[in-house]
C-alpha positions in Angstrom: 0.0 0.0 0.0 1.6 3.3 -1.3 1.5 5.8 1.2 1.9 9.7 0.6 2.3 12.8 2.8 -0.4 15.4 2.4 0.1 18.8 3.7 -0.6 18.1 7.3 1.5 15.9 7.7 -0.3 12.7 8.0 -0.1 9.2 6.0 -2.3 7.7 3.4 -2.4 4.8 2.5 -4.0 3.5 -0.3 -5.3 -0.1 -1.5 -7.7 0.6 -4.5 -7.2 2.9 -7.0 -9.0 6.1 -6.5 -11.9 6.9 -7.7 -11.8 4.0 -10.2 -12.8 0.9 -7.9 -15.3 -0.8 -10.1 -12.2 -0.4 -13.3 -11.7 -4.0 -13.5 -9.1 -4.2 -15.8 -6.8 -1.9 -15.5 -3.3 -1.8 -14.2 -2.0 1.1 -11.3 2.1 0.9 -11.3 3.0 2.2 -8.2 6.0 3.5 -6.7 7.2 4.8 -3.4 8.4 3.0 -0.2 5.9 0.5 0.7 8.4 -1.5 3.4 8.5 1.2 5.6 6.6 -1.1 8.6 8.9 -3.4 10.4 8.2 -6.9 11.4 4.3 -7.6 13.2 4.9 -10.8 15.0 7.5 -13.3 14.9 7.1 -17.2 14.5 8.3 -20.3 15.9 10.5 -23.0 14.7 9.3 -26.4 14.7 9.9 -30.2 13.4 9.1 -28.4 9.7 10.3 -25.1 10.0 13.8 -24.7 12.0 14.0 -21.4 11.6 12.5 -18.3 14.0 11.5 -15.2 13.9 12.1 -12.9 17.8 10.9 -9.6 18.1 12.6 -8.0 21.1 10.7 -7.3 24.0 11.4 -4.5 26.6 14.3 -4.8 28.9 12.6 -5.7 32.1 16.0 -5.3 34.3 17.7 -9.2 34.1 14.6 -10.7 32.4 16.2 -11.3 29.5 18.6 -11.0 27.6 17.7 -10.0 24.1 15.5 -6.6 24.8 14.7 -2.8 24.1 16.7 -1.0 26.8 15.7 2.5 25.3 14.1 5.2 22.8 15.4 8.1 23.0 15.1 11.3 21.1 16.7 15.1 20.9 16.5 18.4 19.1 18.9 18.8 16.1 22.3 20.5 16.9 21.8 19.9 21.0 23.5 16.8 23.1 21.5 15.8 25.5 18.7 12.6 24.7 15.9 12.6 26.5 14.5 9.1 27.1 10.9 7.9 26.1 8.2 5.9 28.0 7.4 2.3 27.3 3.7 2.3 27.5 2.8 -1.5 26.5 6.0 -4.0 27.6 4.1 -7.1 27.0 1.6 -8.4 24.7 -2.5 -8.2 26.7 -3.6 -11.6 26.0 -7.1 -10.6 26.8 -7.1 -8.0 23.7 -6.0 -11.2 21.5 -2.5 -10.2 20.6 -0.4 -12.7 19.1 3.9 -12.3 19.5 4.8 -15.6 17.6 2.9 -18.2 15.1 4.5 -21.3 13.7 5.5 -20.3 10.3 3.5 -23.3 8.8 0.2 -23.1 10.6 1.0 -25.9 13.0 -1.5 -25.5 16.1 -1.5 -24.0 18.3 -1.1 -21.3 15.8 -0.6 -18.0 18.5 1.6 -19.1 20.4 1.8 -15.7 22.5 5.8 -14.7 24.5 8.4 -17.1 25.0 11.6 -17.3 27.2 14.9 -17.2 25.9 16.2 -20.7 25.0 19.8 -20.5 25.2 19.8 -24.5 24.5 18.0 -24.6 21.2 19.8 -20.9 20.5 15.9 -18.9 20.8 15.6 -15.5 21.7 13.1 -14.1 23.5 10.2 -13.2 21.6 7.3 -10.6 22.3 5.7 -8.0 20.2 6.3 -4.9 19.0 6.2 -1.9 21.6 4.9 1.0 21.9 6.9 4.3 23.5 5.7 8.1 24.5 7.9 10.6 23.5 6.3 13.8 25.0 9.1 16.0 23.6 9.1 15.1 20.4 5.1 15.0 19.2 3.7 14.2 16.0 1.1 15.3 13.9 -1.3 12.1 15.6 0.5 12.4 19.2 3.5 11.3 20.7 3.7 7.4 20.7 5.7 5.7 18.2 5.4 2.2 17.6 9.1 0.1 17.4 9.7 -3.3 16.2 13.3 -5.0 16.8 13.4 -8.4 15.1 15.7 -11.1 14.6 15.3 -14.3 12.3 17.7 -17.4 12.5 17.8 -21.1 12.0 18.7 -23.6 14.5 21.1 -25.1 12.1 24.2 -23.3 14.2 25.1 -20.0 14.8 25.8 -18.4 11.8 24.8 -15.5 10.1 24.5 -16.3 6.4 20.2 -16.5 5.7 20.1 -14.4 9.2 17.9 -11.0 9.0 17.7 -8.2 11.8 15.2 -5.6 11.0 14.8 -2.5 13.5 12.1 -0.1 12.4 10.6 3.2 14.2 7.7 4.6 13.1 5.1 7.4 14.8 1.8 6.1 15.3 -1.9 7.5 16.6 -2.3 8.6 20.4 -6.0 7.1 20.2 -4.7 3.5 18.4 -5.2 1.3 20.9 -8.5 -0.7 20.0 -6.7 -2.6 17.6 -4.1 -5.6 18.1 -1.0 -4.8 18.6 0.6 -6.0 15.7 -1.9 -3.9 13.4 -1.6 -0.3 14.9 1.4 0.8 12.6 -1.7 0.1 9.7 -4.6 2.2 10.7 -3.1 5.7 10.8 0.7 6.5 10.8 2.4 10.0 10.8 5.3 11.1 9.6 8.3 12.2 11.7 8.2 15.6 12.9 10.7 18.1 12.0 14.2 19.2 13.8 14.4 15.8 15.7 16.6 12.8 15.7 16.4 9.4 17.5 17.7 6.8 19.0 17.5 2.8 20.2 19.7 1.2 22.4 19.3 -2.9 22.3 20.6 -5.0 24.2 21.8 -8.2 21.6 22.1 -11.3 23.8 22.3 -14.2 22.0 21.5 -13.0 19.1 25.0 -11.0 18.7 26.2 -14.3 17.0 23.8 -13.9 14.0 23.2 -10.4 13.3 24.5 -9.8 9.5 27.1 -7.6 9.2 25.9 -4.4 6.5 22.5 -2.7 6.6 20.5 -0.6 4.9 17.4 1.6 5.9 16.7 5.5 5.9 18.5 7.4 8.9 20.3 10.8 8.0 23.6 11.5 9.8 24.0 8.1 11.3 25.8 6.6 14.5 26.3 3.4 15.1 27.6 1.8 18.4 28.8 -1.2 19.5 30.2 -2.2 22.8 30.1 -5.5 25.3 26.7 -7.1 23.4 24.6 -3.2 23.2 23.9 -1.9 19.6 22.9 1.7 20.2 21.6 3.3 16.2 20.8 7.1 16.1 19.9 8.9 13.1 17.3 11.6 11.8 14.4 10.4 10.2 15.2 9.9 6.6 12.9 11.3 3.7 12.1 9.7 0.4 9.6 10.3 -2.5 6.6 8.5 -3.3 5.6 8.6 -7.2 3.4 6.8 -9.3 2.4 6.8 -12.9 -1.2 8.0 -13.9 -3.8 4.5 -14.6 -2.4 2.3 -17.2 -4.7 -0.5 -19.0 -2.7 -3.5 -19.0 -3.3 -3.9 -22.3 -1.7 -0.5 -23.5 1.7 -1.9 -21.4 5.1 -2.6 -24.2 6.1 -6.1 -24.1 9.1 -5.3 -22.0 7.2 -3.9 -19.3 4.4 -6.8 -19.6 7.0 -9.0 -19.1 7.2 -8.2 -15.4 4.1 -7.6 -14.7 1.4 -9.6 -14.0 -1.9 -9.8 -16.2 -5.4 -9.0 -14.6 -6.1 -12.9 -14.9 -2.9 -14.0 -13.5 -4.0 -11.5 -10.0 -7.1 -13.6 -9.8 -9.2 -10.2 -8.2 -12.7 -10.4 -8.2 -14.7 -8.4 -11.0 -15.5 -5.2 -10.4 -13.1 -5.2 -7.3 -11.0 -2.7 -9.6 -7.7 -4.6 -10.4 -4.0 -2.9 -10.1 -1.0 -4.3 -10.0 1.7 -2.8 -7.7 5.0 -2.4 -9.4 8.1 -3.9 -8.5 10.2 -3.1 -5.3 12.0 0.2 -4.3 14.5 -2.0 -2.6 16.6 -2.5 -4.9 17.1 -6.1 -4.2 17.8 -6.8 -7.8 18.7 -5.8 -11.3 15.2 -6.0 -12.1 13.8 -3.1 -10.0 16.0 -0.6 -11.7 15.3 -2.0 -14.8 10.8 -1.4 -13.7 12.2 2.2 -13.0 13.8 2.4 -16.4 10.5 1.3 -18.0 8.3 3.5 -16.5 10.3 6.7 -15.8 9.2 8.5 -18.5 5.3 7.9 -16.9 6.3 8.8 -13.4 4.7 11.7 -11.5 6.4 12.1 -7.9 3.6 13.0 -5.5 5.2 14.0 -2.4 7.5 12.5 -0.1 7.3 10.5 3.5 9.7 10.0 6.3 11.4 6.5 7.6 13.7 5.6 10.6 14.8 1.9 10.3 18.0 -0.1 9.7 17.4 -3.3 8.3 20.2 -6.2 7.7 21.1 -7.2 3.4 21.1 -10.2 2.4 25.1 -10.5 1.1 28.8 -8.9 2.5 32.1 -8.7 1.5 33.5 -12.4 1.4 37.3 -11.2 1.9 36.8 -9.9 4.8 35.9 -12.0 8.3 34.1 -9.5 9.8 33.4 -10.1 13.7 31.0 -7.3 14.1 28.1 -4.9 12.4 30.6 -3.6 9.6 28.4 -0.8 7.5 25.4 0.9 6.4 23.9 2.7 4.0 20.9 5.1 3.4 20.0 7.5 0.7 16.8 9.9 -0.2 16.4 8.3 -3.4 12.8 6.4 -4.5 15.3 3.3 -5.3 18.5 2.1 -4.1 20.2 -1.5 -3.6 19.8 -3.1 -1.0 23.6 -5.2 -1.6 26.2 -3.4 -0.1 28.1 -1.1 -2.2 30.7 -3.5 -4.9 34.1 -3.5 -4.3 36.5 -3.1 -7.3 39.9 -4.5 -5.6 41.8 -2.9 -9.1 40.5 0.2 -8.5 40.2 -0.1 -4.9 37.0 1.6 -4.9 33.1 1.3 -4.0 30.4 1.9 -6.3 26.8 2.2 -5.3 23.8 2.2 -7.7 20.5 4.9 -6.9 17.4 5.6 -8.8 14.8 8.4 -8.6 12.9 11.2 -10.5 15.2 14.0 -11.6 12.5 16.5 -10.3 9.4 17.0 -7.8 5.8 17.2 -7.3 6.8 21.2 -7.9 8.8 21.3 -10.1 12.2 21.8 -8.3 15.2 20.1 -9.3 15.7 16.7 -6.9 19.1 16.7 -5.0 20.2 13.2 -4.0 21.6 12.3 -0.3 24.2 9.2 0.4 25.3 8.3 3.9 27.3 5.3 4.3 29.0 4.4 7.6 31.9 1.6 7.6 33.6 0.0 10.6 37.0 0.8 11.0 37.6 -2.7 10.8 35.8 -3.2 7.5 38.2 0.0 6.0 41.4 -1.5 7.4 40.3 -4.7 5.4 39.3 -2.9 1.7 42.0 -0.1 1.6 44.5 -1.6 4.4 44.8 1.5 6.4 43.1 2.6 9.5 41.3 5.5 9.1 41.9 8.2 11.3 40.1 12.2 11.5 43.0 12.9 8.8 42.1 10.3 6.5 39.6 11.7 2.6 37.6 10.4 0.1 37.6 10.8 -3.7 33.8 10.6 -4.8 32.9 10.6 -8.4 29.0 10.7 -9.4 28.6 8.6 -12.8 25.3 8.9 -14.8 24.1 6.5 -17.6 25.2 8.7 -20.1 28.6 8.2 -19.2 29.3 11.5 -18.0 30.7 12.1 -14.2 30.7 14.8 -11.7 32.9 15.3 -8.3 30.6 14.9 -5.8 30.7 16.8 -2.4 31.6 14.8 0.4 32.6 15.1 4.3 34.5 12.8 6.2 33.6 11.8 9.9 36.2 9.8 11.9 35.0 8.3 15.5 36.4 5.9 18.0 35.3 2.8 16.1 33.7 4.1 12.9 34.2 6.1 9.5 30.9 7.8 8.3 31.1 9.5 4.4 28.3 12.2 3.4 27.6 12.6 -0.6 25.3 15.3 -1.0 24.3 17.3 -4.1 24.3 15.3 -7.2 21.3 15.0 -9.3 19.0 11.9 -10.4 18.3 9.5 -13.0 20.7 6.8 -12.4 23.4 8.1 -10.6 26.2 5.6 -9.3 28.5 6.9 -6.4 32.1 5.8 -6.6 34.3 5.9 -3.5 38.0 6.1 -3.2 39.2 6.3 0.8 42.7 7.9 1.5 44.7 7.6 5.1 44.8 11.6 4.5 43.3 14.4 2.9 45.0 15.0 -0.5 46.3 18.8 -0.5 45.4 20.5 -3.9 48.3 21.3 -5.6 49.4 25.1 -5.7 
C-alpha cells in the first residue's frame, strides 16, 4: 500500500485505486516505499520449519537477555537525549495479541511470549512496543510504535540466511482498540521536524547472528557497538513516493508486460478494480531498476514520506571476516540497492547504484543524499589502512550517459567508525564511486 504525505502531515495509504474501484481491468504501477513497517509478529521453529523469527521485547531489568533497553530522542544541533516511556511491555492476552505463530500453521497457531532458549539458541520473543515521547510529538500524538526483530535457523550459529530488522515509526495517540501488531496500519504520521532518534538494544544471544551491513533510511548516522549493546541514532530519513497515472494492462510494451502480472494472473474479483503494484523500491535486484527504467518517462512524484529503520542485506564482503556490524547505508532516493556497495579491488573503490525522478511534485530540481557508515575494521580490510580524522575520500557521481561529476563529500572519523556524506548530485541513475585515503589529498598550488 503506497502511502503519501499530504500537507498536514499525515499518511495515506491506499489499496484501490481512487476513484476507479469498479475499473476491473486496468493496471496502477506504483512506486514509493511500501516496506516502511517493520516486522508484526514473529514465528516459531518447529519439526518443519527450523528457523525463527524474535521480536525484542522491553528490557525488564535481568529478564532477558535480548530486549529494548531505550528510545530516545533530541532536538537537532543539542546533546543531550531525553529518554521515552514504554507504555505496552508485554503483549495483553485478553485483547488477542499474538507475538509468535509457527511459520506453517501448525496448532497452536498463536503461540503468545516465549523465554529465551539458550539450549536450542531462541531468543526471547514478544511483540512490537509501543513508546511516549512527550518531547518530540507528531502530527497524531507522541507514541511511536518500534519493532526489533531477529530471524535465524537452529542449524548453528551463523549469520548467512540471518535477518535483523529494526524499524521506528510514529503512530496515533488514540490507536489502541486494535491488536498490537496492526496499529502501525490504521493511521501513521510522519516524523516531525528538527528531531533525531535513538534505540539502544541489548543483543544477547543474538549477537552471534546479526549480519554484518545494513541498509534503511537514517540521515547523519551513528552506530555503536560495545560489550553485546547496539545503540543506532539517526534523523528520520525522507524519500519520495511517485506513481504513474492509470495504465490499462493492455496499452503496457512487451518489455514492461513482461514483469508484470496480467489481470487474470491476479485472480481479483470483477468489479473489485484490479491494479498491479510495481516492482520493489529495494533495490534487491537488477530488475527493479530496470521497472524504474521502464516506466520513468510515466512517473509523477507526488510527495514524499519520512522513515527511521536499519534493516540487515542479504550478502557482505567475502574477503573480509568481519566479527562485528561492519556498515550501512541510506539514501533519499525512490530506489536504491539493497547489496552493499561493490568493491572493485583494481581500483580499490566502492560503487553504489540509486534511482529516482530528476525532479518533484513542484517542479524543483531533486538533489540526491548518500550516507554510508563503515567499521573501521571493515576499512582496514578494503583499503589496508586505519582510518583516522586525517584520512579523505575521492567521490565521483557517474550517470548512464557516461558523463561524471565530483561529488561533495565530508569525512567523519570516530572511535570505532568512518561515516562519508555525498550530497548534491542530481538523479536519474546516478552511481556513487568511493575512493578512501589515510589523509586528505592537499590541492596542488
Amino acid at each position: 500500500m503506497p502511502a503519501l504525505a499530504n500537507d498536514s502531515g499525515d499518511l495515506i495509504y491506499y489499496s484501490s485505486p481512487p476513484g476507479r474501484e469498479t475499473a476491473a481491468g486496468n493496471v496502477a504501477i506504483w512506486t514509493g516505499e511500501t516496506d516502511i513497517f517493520g516486522d508484526q509478529h514473529g514465528w516459531l521453529p518447529n519439526e518443519k520449519v527450523l528457523a525463527y523469527l524474535a521480536i525484542f521485547p522491553v528490557c525488564d531489568q535481568s529478564k532477558y537477555g535480548n530486549c529494548i533497553e531505550s528510545v530516545s530522542a533530541r532536538r537537532i544541533g543539542t546533546s543531550r537525549w531525553t529518554e521515552g516511556r514504554p507504555l505496552i511491555r508485554e503483549i495483553p492476552t485478553e485483547m488477542g495479541r499474538s507475538a509468535l505463530v509457527y511459520r506453517d500453521g501448525t496448532p497452536p497457531n498463536v503461540v503468545g511470549f516465549t523465554q529465551e532458549d539458550p539450549a536450542k539458541g531462541i531468543p526471547a520473543g514478544s511483540s512490537p512496543s509501543i513508546w511516549d515521547l512527550p518531547f518530540a510529538p507528531h502530527g497524531g500524538g507522541s507514541r511511536y510504535w518500534l519493532s526489533v526483530a531477529v530471524g535465524s535457523t537452529l542449524a548453528g550459529f551463523s549469520e548467512s540466511g540471518s535477518r535483523f530488522n529494526v524499524v521506528l515509526r510514529p503512530i496515533d495517540n488514540k490507536a489502541f482498540s486494535e491488536p498490537l501488531y496492526l496499529l502501525p496500519f490504521q493511521r501513521g504520521y510522519n516524523f516531525p521536524d528538527g528531531f533525531e532518534y535513538r534505540v539502544a538494544i541489548r543483543l544477547g544471544l543474538t549477537e552471534k547472528v546479526i549480519p554484518k551491513f545494513f541498509y534503511g533510511r537514517l540521515v547523519a548516522p551513528n552506530i555503536e557497538l560495545d560489550k553485546n549493546r547496539l545503540i543506532i541514532s539517526g534523523r528520520p530519513g525522507t524519500f519520495p513516493v511517485a506513481r504513474t497515472d492509470w495504465i490499462p494492462y493492455a496499452s503496457l510494451s512487451e518489455r514492461a508486460k513482461a514483469g508484470t502480472p496480467s489481470p487474470e494472473i491476479l485472480g481479483l474479483p470483477q468489479g473489485w478494480g484490479n491494479f498491479f503494484a510495481w516492482g520493489s523500491v529495494l533495490g534487491n535486484d537488477d530488475r527493479d531498476f530496470e521497472g524504474f527504467q521502464i516506466f520513468e518517462k510515466d512517473l509523477k512524484q507526488l510527495g514524499s514520506n519520512t522513515s527511521w529503520s536499519f534493516k540487515s542485506m542479504t550478502t557482505s564482503y567475502g574477503k573480509c571476516k568481519l566479527q562485528e556490524v561492519g556498515g550501512f547505508v541510506s539514501s533519499n532516493s525512490l530506489l536504491f540497492s539493497t547489496r552493499p556497495p561493490e568493491w572493485n579491488p583494481a581500483e580499490k573503490s566502492l560503487t553504489y547504484r540509486m534511482a529516482s525522478l530528476s525532479r518533484d511534485e513542484k517542479g524543483n530540481l531533486n538533489r540526491g543524499n548518500l550516507d554510508l557508515a563503515m567499521s573501521k575494521e571493515l576499512v582496514r580490510c578494503l583499503w589496508g589502512f586505519n582510518p583516522t580524522v586525517s584520512s579523505g575520500a575521492k567521490v565521483s557521481v557517474v550517470y548512464e550517459d557516461g558523463k561524471s561529476s565530483v561529488g561533495t563529500s565530508a569525512v567523519r572519523v570516530t572511535k570505532d567508525w568512518l561515516y562519508l556524506n555525498v550530497s548534491g548530485y542530481t538523479f536519474s541513475k546516478p552511481t556513487v564511486k568511493i575512493e578512501l585515503y589515510p589523509r586528505v589529498k592537499k590541492k596542488a598550488k
